[in-house]
N, C-alpha and C positions, 0 to 999 in steps of 0.2 A: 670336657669341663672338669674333669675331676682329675687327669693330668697337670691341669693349672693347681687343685687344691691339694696337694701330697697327704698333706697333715689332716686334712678334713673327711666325714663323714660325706658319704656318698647324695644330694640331694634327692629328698623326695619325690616320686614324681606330682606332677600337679592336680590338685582335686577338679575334677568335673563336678556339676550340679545333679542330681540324679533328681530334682524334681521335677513332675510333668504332672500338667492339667488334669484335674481328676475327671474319669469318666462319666459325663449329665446327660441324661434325657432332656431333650431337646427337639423342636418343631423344624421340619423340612421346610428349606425354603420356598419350594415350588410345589408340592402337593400338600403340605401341611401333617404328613404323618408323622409322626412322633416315635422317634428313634434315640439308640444310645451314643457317644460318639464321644469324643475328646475335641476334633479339630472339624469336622468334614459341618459343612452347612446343608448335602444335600444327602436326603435315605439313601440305601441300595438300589432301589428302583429307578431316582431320579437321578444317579450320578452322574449316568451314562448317554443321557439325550447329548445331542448337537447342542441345545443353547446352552448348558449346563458344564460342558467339558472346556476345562482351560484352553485358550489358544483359537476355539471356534465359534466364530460367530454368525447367526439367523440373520435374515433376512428381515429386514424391519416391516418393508412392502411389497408385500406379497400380491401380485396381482393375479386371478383367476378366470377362468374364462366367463362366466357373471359379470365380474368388473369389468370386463372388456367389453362385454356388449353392452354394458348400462354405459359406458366413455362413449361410446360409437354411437351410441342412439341419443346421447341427447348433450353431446360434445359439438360447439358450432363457433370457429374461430372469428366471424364476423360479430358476435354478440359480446358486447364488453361486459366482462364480468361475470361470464360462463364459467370459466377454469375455476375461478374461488368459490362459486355456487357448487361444484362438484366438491372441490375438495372437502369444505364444510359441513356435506351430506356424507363424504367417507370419513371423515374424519380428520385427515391427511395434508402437507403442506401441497401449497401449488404448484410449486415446483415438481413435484411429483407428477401430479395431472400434465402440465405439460409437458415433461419429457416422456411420458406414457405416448401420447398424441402424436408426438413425435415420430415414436419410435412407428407405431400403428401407421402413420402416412395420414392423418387426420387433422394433420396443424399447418397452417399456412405457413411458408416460412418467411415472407413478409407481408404488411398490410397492403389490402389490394389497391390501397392509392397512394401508394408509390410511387413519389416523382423523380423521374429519371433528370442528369445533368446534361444540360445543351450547351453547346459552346461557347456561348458569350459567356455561359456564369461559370463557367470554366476558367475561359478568360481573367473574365472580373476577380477571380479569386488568384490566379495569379498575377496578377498584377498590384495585388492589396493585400497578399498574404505576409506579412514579415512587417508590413509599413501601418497595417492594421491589428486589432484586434478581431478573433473570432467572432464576438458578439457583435461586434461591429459589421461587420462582413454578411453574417446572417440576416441582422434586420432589412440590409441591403436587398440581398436575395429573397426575404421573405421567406427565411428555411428557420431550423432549430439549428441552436450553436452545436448539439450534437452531431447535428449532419454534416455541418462546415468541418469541425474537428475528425471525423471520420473521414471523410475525402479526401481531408489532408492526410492521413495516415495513408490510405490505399497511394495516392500519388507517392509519398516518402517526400512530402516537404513540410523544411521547417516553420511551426509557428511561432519561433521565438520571435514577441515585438520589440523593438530594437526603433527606441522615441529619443535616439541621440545620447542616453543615460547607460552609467555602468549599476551595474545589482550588486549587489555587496559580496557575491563571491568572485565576480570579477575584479574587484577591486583587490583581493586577496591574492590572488592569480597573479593577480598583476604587480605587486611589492611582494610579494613570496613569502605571505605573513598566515596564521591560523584566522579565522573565523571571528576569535574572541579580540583579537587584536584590534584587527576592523570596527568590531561592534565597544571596544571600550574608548578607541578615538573616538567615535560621533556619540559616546554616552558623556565622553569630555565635553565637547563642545570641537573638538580639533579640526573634523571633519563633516561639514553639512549634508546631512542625508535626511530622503522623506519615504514614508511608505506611497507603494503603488495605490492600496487603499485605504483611507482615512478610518475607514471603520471596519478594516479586518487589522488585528492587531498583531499580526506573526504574519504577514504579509512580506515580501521581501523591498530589500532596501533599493530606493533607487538616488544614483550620486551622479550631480553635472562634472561635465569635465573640469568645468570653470572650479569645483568646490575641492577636486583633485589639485589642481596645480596650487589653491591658494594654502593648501595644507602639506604641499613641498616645501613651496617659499617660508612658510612660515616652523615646518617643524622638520627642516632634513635630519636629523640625529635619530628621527623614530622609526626607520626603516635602514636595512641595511641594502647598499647601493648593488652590491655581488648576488642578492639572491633576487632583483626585481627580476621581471619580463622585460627585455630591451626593446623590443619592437614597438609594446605597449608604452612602456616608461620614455622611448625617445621622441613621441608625439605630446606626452604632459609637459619634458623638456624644454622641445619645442615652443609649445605655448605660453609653457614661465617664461622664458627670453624674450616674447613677443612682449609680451605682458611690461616684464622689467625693461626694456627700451623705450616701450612708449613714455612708462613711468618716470623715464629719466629725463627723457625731451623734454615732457613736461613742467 
């Protein structure tokens, strides 16, 4: 630096702050003794525990063998509402209690009336799985829609319902447009689309084919033709031609 300045005085170096917190007497966080300090929140005494040293942390529950035999003796997985009567009496979430139970071999690992799948509703669910809805399917079966959706997960099959309509990401997909694009035509009016559910309001969009093709014929300029899906796009095609022939017979 001072190569570059020939002619100038050598710069000083830069001041540091030499101020620091003056040393107070001050109460221990954890034992309450009253010590001298500047920065430290815990005495000499308590600096050094496990919960108290940076970096390590205690154990929040702590279970002991007392605990264990009071879970054991009056822990009983057929009684609804055992687990939260314990934990309320330690203090402690329920979760805890059951995964204690758990761990001990004292917790059922499903409820004892469990009903197993027989082949027809096996069956019946594929045969209805895709063309139905889960809740649909359930009332059938007379099961919870969670049990439907979990079988279907152990199988690995899908429950996309698929009622002849595209969802508004498919529509995307399919003209090779953003998200916002989609949702600012049917905020125009360009493109007719309805929610799956009238009273879930961020529900997703569902669009007839019939309201696809009538928003080609009428707006080709709002999509570019090179970035659509062809496979997709040569079936809406399709149907505008059918469409515009009849139109014209007519």
């Amino acid at each position: 630096m001072n190569e570059l300045r020939p002619n100038l005085p050598p710069l000083p170096p830069p001041r540091r702050s030499k101020w620091r917190p003056p040393v107070i007497e001050k109460a221990c966080t954890d034992c309450g003794k009253v010590f001298a300090a500047r920065f430290a929140k815990f005495c000499r005494d308590c600096t050094y525990k496990p919960g108290n040293r940076r970096g390590v942390k205690t154990k929040k529950y702590v279970w002991t063998a007392e605990r264990d035999a009071f879970l054991r003796k009056n822990y009983d997985s057929s009684v609804r509402g055992r687990a939260a009567q314990i934990a309320r009496t330690l203090g402690w979430p329920k979760w805890v209690i059951l995964k204690r139970a758990g761990q001990l071999g004292i917790r059922e690992p499903w409820p004892k009336d469990r009903r197993g799948w027989d082949e027809s509703e096996l069956q019946f669910l594929l045969d209805h799985l895709g063309q139905r809805t889960p809740l649909w399917i359930a009332k059938r079966l007379k099961r919870s829609e969670t049990s439907v959706v979990m079988k279907a997960k152990r199988l690995r099959l899908s429950r996309r319902f698929d009622d002849g309509t595209y969802t508004g990401n498919q529509v995307c997909e399919g003209f090779g447009v953003d998200h916002h694009v989609v949702d600012r035509w049917i905020r125009l009016g360009w493109l007719d689309a309805v929610r799956r559910g009238s009273d879930r309001p961020n529900d997703a969009w569902r669009i007839k084919p019939e309201a696809v093709r009538r928003f080609v014929r009428k707006h080709p300029t709002e999509f570019d033709i090179r970035k659509v899906d062809q496979v997709w796009f040569l079936d809406v095609v399709l149907g505008v031609q059918g469409e515009t022939g009849r139109e014209a017979s007519e």
